[in-house]
N, CA, C and O atoms as a Tripos MOL2 file, in Angstrom:
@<TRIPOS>MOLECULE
protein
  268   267    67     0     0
PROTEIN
NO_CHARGES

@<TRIPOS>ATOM
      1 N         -24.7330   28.4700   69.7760 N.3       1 UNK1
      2 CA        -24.7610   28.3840   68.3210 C.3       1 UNK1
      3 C         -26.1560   28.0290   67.8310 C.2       1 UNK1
      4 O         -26.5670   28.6500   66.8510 O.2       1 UNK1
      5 N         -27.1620   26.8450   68.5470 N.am      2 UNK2
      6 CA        -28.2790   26.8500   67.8760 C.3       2 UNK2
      7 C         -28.9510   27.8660   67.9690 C.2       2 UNK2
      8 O         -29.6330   28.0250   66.9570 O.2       2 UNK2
      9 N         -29.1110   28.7980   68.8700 N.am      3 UNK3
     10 CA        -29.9600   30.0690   68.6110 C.3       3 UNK3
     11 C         -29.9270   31.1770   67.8320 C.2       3 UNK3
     12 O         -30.8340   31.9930   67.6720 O.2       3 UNK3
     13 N         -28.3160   31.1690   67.1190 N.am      4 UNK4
     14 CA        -27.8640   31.1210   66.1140 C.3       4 UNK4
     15 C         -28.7940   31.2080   64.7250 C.2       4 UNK4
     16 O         -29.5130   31.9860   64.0980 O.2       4 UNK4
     17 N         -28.1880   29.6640   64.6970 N.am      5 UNK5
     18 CA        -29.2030   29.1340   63.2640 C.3       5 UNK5
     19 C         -30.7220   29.2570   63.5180 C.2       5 UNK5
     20 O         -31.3710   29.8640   62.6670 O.2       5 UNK5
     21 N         -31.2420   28.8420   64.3950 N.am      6 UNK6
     22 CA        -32.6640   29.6380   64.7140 C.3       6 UNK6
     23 C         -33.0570   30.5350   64.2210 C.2       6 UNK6
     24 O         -34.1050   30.5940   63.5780 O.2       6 UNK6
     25 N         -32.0250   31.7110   64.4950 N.am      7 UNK7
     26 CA        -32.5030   33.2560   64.2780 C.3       7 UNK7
     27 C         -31.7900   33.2750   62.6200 C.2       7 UNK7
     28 O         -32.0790   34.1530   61.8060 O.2       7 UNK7
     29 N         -31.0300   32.3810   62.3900 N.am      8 UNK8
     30 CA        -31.0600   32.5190   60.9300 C.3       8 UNK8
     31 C         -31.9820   32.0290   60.0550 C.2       8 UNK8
     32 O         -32.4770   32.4650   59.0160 O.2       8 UNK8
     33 N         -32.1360   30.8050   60.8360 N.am      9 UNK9
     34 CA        -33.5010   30.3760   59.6590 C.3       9 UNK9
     35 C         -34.7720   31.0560   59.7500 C.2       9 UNK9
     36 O         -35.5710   30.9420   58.8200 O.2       9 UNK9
     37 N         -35.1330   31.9670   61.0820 N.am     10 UNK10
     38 CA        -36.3170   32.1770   61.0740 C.3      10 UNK10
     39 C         -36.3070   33.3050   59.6180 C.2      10 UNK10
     40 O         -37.0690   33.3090   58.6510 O.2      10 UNK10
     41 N         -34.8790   34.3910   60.0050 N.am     11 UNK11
     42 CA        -34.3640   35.3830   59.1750 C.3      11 UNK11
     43 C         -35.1700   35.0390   57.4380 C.2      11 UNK11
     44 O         -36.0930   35.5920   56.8390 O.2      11 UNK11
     45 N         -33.9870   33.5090   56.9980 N.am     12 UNK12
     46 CA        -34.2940   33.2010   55.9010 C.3      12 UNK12
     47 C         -35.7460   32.5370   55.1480 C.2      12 UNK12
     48 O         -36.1530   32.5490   53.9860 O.2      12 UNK12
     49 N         -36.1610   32.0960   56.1380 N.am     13 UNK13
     50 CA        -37.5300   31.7140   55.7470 C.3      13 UNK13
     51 C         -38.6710   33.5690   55.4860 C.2      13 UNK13
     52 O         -39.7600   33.6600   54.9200 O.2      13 UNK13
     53 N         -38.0700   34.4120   55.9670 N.am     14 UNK14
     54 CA        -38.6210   35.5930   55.6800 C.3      14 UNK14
     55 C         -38.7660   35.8660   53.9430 C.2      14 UNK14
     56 O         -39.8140   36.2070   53.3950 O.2      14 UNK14
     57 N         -37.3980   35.6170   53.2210 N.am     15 UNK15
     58 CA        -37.3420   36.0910   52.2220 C.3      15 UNK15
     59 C         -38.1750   35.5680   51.0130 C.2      15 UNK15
     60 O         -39.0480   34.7270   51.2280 O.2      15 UNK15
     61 N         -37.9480   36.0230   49.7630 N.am     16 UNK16
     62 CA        -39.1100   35.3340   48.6360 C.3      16 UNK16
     63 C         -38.3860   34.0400   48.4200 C.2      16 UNK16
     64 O         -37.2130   33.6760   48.5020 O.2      16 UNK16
     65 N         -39.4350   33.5300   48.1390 N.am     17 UNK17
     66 CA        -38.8250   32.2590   47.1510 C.3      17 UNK17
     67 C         -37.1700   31.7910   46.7580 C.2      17 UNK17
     68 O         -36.2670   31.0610   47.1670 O.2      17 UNK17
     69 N         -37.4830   32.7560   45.6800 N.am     18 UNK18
     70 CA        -36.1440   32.7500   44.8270 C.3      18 UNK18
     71 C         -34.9650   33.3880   45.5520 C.2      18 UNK18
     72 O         -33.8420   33.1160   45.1280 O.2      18 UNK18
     73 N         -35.0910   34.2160   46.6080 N.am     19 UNK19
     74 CA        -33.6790   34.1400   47.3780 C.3      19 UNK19
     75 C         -33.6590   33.4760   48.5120 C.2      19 UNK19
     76 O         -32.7710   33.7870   49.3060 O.2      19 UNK19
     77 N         -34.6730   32.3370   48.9110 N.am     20 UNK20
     78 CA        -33.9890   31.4560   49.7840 C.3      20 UNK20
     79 C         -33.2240   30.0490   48.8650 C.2      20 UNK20
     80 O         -32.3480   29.2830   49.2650 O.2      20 UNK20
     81 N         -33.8920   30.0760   47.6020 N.am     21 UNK21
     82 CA        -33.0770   29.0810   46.8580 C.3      21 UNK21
     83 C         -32.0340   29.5350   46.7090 C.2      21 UNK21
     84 O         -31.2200   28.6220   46.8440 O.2      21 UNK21
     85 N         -31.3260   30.8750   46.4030 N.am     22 UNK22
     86 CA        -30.1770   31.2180   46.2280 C.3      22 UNK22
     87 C         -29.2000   31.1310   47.4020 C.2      22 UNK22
     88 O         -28.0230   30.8030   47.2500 O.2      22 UNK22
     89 N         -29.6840   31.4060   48.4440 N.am     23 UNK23
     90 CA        -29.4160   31.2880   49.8540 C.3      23 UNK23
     91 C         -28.5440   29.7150   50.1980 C.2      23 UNK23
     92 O         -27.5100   29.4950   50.8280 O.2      23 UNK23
     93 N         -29.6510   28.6580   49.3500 N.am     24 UNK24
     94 CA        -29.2610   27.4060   50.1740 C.3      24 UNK24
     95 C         -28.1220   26.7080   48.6850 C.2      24 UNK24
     96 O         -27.3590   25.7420   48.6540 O.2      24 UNK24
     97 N         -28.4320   27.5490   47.8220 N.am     25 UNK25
     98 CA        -27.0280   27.1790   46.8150 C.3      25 UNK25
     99 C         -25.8150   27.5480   47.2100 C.2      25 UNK25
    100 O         -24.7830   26.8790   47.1510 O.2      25 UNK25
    101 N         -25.9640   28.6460   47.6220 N.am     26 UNK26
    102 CA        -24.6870   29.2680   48.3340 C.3      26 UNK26
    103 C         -24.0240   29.0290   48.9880 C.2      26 UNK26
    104 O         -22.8100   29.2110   48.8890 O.2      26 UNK26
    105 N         -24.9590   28.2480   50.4050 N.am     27 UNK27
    106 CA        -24.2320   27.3300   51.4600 C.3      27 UNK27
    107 C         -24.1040   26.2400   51.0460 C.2      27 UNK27
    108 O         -23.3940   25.4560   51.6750 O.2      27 UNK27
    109 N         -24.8020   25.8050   49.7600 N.am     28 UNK28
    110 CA        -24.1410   23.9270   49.5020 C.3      28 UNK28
    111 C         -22.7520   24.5180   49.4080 C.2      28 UNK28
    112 O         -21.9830   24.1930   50.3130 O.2      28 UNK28
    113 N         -22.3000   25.3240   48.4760 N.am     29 UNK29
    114 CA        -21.0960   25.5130   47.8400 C.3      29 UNK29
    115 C         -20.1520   25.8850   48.8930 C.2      29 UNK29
    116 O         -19.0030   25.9120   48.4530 O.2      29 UNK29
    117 N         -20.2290   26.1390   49.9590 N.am     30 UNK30
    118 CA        -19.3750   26.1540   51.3930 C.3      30 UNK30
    119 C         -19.0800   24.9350   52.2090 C.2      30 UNK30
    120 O         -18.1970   24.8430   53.0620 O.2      30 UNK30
    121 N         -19.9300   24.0100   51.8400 N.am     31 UNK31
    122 CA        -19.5820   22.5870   51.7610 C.3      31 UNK31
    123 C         -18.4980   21.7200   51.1960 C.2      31 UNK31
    124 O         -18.3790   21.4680   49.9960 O.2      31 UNK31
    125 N         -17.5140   21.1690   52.3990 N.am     32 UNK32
    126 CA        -16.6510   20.5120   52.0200 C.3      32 UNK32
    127 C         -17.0200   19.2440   50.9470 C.2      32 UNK32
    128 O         -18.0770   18.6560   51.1760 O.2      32 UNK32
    129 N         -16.1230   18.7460   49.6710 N.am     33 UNK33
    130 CA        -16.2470   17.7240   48.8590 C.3      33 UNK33
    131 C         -16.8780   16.8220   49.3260 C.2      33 UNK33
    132 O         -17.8600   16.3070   48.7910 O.2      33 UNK33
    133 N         -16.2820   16.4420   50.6300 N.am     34 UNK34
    134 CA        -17.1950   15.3010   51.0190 C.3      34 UNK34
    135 C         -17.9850   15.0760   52.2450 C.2      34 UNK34
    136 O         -18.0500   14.2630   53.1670 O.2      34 UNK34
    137 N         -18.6660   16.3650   51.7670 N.am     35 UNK35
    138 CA        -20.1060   16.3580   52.9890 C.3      35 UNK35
    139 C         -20.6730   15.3230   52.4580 C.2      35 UNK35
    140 O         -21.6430   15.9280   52.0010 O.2      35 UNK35
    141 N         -20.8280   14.3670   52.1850 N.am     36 UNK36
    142 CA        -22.0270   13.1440   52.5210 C.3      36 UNK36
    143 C         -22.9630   13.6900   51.1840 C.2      36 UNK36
    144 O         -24.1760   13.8910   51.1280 O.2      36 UNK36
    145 N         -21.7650   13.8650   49.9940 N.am     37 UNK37
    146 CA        -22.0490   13.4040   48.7670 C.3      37 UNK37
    147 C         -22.8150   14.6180   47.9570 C.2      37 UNK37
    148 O         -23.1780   14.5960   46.7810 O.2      37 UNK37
    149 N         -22.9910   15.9260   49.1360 N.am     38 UNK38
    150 CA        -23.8950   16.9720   48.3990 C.3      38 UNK38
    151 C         -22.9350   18.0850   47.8300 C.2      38 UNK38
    152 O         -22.1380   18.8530   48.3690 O.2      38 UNK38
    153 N         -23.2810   17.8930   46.6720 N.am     39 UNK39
    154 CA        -22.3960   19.4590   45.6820 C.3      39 UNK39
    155 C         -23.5480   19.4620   44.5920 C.2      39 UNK39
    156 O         -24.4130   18.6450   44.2760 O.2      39 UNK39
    157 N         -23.1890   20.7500   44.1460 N.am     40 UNK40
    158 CA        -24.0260   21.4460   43.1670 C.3      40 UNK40
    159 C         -23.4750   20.5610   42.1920 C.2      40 UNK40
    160 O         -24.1620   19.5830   41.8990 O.2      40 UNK40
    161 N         -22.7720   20.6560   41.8360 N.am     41 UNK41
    162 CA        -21.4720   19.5750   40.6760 C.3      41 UNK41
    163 C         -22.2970   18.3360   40.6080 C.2      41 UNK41
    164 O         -21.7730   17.7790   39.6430 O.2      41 UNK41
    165 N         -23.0460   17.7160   40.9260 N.am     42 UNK42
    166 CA        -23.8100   16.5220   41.0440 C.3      42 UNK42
    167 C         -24.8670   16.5880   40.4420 C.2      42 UNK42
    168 O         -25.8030   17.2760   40.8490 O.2      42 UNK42
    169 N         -24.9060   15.8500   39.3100 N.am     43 UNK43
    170 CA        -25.7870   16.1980   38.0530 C.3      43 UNK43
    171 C         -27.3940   15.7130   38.8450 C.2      43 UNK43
    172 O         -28.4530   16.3390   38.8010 O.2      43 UNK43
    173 N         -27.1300   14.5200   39.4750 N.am     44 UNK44
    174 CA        -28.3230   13.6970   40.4100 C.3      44 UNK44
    175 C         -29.0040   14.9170   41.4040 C.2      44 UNK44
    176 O         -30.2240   15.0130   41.5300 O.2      44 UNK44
    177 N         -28.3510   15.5380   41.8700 N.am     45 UNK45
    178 CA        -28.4700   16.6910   43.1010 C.3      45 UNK45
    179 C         -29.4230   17.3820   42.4930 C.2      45 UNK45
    180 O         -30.5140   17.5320   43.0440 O.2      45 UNK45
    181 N         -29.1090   17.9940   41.0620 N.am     46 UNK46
    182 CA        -29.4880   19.2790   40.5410 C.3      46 UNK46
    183 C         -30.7210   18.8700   40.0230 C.2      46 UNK46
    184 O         -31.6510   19.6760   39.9890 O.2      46 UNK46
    185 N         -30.9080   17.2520   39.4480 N.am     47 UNK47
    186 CA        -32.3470   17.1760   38.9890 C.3      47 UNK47
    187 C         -33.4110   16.6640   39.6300 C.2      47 UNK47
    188 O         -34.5020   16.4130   39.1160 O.2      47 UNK47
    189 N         -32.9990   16.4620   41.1040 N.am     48 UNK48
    190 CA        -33.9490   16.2250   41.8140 C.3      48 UNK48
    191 C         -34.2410   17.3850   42.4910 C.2      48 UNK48
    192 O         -35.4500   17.5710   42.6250 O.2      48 UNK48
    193 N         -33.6400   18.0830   42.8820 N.am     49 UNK49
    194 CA        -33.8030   19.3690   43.0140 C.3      49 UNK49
    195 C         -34.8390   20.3360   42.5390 C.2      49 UNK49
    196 O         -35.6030   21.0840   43.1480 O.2      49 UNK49
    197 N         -34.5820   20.0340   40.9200 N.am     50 UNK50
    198 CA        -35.2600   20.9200   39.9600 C.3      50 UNK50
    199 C         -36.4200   19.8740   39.9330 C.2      50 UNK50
    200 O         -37.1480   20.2630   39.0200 O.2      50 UNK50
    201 N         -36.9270   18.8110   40.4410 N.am     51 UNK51
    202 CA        -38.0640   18.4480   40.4090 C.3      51 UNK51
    203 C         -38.5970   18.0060   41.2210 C.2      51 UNK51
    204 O         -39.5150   17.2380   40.9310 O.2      51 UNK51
    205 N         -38.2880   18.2730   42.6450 N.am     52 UNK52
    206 CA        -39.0090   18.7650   43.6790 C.3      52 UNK52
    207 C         -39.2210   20.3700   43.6060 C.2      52 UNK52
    208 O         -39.6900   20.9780   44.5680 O.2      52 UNK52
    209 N         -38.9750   20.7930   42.8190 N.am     53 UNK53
    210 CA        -39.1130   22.6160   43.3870 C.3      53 UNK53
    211 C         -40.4860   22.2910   41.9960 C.2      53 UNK53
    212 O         -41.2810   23.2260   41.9010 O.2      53 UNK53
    213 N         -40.6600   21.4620   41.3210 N.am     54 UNK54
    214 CA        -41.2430   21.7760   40.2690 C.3      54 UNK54
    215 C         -42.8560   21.2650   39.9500 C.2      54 UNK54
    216 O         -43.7410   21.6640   39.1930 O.2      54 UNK54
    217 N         -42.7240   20.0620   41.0400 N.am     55 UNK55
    218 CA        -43.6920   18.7960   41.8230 C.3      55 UNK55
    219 C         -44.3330   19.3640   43.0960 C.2      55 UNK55
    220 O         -43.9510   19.2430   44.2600 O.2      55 UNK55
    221 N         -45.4530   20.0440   42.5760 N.am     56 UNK56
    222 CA        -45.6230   20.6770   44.2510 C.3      56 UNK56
    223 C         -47.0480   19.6790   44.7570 C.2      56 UNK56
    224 O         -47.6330   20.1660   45.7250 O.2      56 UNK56
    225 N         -47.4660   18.7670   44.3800 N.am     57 UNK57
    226 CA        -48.5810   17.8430   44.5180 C.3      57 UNK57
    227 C         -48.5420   16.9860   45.4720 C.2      57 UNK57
    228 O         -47.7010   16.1020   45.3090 O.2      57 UNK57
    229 N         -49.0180   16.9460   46.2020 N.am     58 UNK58
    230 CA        -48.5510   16.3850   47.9150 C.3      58 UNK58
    231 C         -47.6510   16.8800   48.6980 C.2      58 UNK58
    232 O         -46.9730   16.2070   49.4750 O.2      58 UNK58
    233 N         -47.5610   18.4540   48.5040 N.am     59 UNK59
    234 CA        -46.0800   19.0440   49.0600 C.3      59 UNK59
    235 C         -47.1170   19.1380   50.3200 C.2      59 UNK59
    236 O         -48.3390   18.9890   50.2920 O.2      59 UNK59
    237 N         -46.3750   19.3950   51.2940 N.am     60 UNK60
    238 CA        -46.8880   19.5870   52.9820 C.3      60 UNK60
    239 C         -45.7150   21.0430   53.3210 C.2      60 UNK60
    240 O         -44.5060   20.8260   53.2350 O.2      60 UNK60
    241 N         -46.1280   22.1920   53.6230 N.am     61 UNK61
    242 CA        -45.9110   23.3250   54.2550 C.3      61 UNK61
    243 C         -44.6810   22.8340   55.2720 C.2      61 UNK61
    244 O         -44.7910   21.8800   56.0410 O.2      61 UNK61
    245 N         -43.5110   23.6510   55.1350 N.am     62 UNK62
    246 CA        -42.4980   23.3160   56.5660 C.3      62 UNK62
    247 C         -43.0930   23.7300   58.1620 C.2      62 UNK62
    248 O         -42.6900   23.3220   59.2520 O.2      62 UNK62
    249 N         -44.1090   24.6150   57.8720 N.am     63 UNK63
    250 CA        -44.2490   24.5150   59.3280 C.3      63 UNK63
    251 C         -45.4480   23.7080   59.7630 C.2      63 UNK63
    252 O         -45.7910   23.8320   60.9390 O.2      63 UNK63
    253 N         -46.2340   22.7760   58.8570 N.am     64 UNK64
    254 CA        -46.9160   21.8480   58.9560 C.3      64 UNK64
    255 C         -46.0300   20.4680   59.5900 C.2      64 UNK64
    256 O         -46.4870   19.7570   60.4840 O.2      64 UNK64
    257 N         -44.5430   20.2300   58.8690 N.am     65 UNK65
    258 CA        -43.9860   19.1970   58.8020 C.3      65 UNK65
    259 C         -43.2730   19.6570   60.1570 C.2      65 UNK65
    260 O         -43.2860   18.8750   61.1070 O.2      65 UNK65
    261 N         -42.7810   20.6450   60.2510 N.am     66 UNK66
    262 CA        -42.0310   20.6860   61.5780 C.3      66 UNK66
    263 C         -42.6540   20.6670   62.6780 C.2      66 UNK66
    264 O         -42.1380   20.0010   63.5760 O.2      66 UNK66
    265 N         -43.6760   21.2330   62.9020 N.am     67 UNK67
    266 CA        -45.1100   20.5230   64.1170 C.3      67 UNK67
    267 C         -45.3830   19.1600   63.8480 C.2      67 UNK67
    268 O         -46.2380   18.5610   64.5010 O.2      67 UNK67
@<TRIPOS>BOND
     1     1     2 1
     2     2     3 1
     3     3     4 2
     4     3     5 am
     5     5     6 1
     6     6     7 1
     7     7     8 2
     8     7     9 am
     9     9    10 1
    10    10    11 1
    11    11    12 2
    12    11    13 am
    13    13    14 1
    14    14    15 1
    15    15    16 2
    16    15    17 am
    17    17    18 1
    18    18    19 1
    19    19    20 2
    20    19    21 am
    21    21    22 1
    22    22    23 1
    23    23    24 2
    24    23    25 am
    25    25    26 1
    26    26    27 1
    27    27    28 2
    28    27    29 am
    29    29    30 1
    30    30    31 1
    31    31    32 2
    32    31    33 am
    33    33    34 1
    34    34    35 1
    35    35    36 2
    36    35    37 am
    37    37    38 1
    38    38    39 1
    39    39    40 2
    40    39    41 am
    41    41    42 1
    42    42    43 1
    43    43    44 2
    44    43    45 am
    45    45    46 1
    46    46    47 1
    47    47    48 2
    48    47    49 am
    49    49    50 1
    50    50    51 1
    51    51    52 2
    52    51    53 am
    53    53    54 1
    54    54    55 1
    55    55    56 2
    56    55    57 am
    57    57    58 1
    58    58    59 1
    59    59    60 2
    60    59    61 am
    61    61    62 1
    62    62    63 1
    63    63    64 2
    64    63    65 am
    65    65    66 1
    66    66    67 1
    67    67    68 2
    68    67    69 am
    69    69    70 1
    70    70    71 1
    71    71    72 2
    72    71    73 am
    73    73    74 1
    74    74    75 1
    75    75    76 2
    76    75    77 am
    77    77    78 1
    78    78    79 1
    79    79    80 2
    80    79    81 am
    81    81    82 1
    82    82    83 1
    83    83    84 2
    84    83    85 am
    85    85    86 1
    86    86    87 1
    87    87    88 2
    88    87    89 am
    89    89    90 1
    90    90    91 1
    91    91    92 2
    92    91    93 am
    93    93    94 1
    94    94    95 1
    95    95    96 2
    96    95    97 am
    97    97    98 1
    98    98    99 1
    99    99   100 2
   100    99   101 am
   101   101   102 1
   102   102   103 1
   103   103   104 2
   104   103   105 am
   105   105   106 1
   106   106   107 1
   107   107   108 2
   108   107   109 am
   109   109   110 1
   110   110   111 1
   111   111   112 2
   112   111   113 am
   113   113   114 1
   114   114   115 1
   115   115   116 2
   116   115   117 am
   117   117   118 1
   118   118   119 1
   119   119   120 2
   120   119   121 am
   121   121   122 1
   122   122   123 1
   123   123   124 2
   124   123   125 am
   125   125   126 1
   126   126   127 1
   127   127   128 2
   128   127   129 am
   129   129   130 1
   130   130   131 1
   131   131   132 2
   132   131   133 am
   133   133   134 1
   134   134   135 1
   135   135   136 2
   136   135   137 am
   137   137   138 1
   138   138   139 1
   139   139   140 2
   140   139   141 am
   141   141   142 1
   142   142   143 1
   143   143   144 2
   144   143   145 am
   145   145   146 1
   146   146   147 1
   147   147   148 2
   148   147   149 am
   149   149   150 1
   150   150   151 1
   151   151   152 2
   152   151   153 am
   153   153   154 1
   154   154   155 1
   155   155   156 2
   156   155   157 am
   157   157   158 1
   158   158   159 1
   159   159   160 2
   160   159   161 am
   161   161   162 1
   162   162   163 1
   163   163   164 2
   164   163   165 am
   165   165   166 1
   166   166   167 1
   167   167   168 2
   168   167   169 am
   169   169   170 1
   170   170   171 1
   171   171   172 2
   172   171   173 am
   173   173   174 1
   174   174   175 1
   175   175   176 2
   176   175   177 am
   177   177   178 1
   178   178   179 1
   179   179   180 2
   180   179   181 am
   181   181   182 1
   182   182   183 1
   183   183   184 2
   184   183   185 am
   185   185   186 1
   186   186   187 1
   187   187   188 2
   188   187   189 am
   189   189   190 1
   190   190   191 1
   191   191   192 2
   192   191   193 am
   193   193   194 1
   194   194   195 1
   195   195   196 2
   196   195   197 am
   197   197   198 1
   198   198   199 1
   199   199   200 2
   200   199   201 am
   201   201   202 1
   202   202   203 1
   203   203   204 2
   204   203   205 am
   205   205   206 1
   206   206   207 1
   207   207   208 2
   208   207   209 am
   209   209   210 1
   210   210   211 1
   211   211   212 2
   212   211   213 am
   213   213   214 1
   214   214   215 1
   215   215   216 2
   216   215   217 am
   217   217   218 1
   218   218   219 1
   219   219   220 2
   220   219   221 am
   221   221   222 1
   222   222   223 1
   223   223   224 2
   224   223   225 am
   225   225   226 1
   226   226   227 1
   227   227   228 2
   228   227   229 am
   229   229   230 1
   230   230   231 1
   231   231   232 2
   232   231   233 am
   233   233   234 1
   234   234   235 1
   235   235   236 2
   236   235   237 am
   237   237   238 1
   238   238   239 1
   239   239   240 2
   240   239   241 am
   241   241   242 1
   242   242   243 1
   243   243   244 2
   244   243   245 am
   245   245   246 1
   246   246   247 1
   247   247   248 2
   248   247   249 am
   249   249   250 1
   250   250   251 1
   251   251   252 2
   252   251   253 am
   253   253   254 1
   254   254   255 1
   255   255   256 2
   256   255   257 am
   257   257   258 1
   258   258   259 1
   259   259   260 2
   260   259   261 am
   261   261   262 1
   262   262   263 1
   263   263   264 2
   264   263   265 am
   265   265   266 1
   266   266   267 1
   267   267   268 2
@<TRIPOS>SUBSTRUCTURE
     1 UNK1         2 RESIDUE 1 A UNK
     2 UNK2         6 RESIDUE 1 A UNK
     3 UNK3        10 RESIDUE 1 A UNK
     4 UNK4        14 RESIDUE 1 A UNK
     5 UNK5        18 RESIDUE 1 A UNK
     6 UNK6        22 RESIDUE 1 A UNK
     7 UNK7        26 RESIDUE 1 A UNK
     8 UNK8        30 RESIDUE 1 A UNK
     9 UNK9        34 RESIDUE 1 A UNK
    10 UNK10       38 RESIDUE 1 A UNK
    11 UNK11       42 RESIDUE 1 A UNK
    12 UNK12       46 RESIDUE 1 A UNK
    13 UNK13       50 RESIDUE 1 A UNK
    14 UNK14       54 RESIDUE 1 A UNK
    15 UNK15       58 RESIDUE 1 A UNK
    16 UNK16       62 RESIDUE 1 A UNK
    17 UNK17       66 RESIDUE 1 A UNK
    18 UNK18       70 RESIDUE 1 A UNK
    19 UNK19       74 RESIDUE 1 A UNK
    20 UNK20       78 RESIDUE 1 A UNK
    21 UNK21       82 RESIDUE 1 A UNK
    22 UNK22       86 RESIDUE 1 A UNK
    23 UNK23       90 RESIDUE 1 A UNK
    24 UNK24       94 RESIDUE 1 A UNK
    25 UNK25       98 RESIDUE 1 A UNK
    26 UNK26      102 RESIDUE 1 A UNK
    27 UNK27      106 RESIDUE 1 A UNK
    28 UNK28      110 RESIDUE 1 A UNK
    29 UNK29      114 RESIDUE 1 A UNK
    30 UNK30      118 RESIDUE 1 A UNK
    31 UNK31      122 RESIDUE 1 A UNK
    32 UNK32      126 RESIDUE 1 A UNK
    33 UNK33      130 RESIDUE 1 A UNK
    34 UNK34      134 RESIDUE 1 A UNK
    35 UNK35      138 RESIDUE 1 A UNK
    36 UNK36      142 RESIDUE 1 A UNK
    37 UNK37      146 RESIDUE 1 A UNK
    38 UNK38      150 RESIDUE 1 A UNK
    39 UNK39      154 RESIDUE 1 A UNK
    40 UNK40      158 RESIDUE 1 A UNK
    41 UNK41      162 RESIDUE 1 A UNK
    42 UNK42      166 RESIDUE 1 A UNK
    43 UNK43      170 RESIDUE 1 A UNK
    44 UNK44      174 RESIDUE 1 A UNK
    45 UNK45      178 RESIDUE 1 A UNK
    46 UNK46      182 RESIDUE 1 A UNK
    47 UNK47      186 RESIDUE 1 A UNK
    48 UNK48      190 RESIDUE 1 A UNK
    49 UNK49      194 RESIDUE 1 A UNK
    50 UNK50      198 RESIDUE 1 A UNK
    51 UNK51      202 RESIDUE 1 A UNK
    52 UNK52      206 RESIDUE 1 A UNK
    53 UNK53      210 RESIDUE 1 A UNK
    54 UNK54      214 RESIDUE 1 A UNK
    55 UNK55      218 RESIDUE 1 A UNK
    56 UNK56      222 RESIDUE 1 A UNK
    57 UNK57      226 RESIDUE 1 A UNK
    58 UNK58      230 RESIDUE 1 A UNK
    59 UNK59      234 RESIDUE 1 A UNK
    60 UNK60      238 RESIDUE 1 A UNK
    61 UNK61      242 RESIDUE 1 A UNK
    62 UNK62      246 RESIDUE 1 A UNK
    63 UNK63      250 RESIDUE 1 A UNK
    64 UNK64      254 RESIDUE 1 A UNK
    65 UNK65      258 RESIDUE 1 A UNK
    66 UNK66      262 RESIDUE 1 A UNK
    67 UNK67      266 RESIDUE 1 A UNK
């Protein structure tokens, strides 16, 4: 299974921007109620969300952070 998600994330990190955000809305929403508090439905979720995507000033690159 992890080689799996591997080959999915490498997949999804391919796409633009705006459809990997759509991507990872999609799978919140496949998320049981009580995954450990994350739903779109969560007014807190959505505005930190929208202001990390919006705050890019000390952002560090994922494949900076994952090395």
């Amino acid at each position: 299974m992890r080689q799996t998600a591997d080959a999915l994330l490498s997949a999804a990190l391919e796409l633009p921007e705006s459809e990997r955000a759509m991507l990872v809305s999609r799978l919140l929403e496949t998320l049981s109620p009580d995954s450990e508090g994350l739903s779109m439905e969560d007014e807190n979720l959505v505005e930190e969300l929208e202001r990390r995507a919006s705050d890019r000033s000390g952002a560090i690159r994922w494949t900076e952070l994952r090395d």
